[in-house]
C-alpha positions, 0 to 999 in steps of 0.5 A: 249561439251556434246553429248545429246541423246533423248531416244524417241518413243511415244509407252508406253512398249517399254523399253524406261526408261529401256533403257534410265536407263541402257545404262546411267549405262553402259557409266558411267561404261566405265567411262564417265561422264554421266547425265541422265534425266527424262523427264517422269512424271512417274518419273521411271528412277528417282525411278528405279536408287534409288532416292526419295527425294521428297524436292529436285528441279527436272527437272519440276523446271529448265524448269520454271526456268532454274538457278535452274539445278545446285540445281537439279541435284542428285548424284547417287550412281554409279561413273561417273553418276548424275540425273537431276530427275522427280517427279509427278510436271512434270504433267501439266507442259506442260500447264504452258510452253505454254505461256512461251517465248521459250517453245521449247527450255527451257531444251536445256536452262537448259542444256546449262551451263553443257556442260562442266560438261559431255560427254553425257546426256541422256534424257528419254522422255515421251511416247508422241509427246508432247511440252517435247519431243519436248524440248528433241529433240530441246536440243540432237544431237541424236536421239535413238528409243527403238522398240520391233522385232514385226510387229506392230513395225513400227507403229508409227514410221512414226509420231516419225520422222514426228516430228523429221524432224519438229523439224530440220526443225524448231527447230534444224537442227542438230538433227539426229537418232543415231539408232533404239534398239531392246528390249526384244527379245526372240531368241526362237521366229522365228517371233522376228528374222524375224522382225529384220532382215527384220528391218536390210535390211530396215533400213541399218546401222540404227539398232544396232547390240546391242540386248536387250533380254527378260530377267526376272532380267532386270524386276525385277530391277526396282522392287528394285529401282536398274539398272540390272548392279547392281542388276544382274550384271552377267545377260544376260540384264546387259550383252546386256546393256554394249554392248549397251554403247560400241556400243553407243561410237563406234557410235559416234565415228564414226558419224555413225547416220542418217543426215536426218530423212525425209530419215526414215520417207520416207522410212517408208511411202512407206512401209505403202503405200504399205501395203495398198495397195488393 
């Protein structure tokens, strides 16, 4: 069986895709077999790991119509990996599930028959609450939220797990938050380090260990269609990514994920309430 992680925060910039492109480099890498979606209508996991064919069936295709996934899926040039690409079709496609039966589950049926085909599928969400995040987290296990170390990380964040605890609640109650990552970091910063340590002993066993630093190969990858472990195999942010996938399967591994988003989102309304406070 699968294990299905929705990369989510509905905050644009966070490096969410990088993070969703590259950590599913990096579990390929540590040879399992992997699929990554792109549920963007950007379409930049689908650009940034060099496919383009623009005839082929893409994910917006397999939510209409869910026999379409195995003509949809595109091999990629990294051993152990596969795409389930997006394309600008995924524009407006909310509006044409929303009278369709099952609208929140249409991926989750999609995927149902990969199961046995890999051991981890990785979703790259839009950045939004809307009816395709929702199929993502309807479809996962896991959860894993990409934030920046700054203070105005936490905003938001009480929404995202408003909607993952929704989504348990109705949807899939075994749904749960597998950690949050931290993405362009700068050791030079003092204010960065203070954030994420003060994340750290709020949100224990919560926040990776794992570190993305703010690394000019990892932005320039996407420039040239290719992830950092093939365009700067060497650097810092290829180097962060691997240790990331290491993690990741260490993690699950262990089952080391939140059983109850509500204690998050709980935990994040107290500390906004007494921020708040006069």
């Amino acid at each position: 069986m699968s294990e299905i992680i929705a990369v989510v925060n509905q905050k644009g910039g966070v490096g969410k895709t990088t993070t969703a492109l590259n950590l599913s480099v990096s579990l390929a890498y540590l040879a399992q077999e992997t699929l990554a979606i792109d549920l963007d209508s950007q379409s930049n996991l689908t650009s940034g790991i060099g496919f383009s064919d623009p005839s082929h069936y893409d994910v917006s295709d397999t939510l209409l119509d869910s026999s379409l996934v195995f003509s949809a899926l595109a091999p990629t040039k990294i051993e152990f990996l596969d795409l389930l690409p997006s394309s600008s079709n995924l524009i407006g496609i909310e509006l044409m599930l929303k009278d369709l039966d099952n609208r929140e589950r249409r991926l989750g049926a999609a995927l149902s028959p990969l199961a046995s085909m890999y051991k981890y599928v990785l979703i790259d969400c839009p950045p939004s609450l809307g009816l395709l995040t929702v199929n993502a987290l309807s479809a996962a296990n896991y959860v894993l939220i990409p934030m920046l170390p700054e203070y105005y990380a936490l905003e938001g964040l009480s929404m995202l797990t408003q909607t993952i605890q929704r989504v348990k609640e109705t949807l899939n109650p075994d749904l749960k938050i597998l950690g949050i990552v931290f993405t362009m970091f700068d050791p030079r910063l003092q204010l960065t380090q203070a954030v994420i340590k003060e994340v750290r002993e709020f949100f224990p066993g919560l926040t990776w260990d794992s570190v993305v630093p703010r690394n000019v190969r990892l932005a320039e990858a996407p420039s040239f269609s290719m992830p950092i472990h093939l365009y700067a195999p060497k650097s810092p942010g290829a180097q962060a990514y691997m240790d990331m996938g290491k993690e990741l399967l260490v993690r699950i591994q262990n089952r080391e994920a939140s059983p109850a988003s509500n204690i998050l989102s709980t935990k994040i309304e107290k500390q906004e309430s007494k921020e708040q406070a006069p």
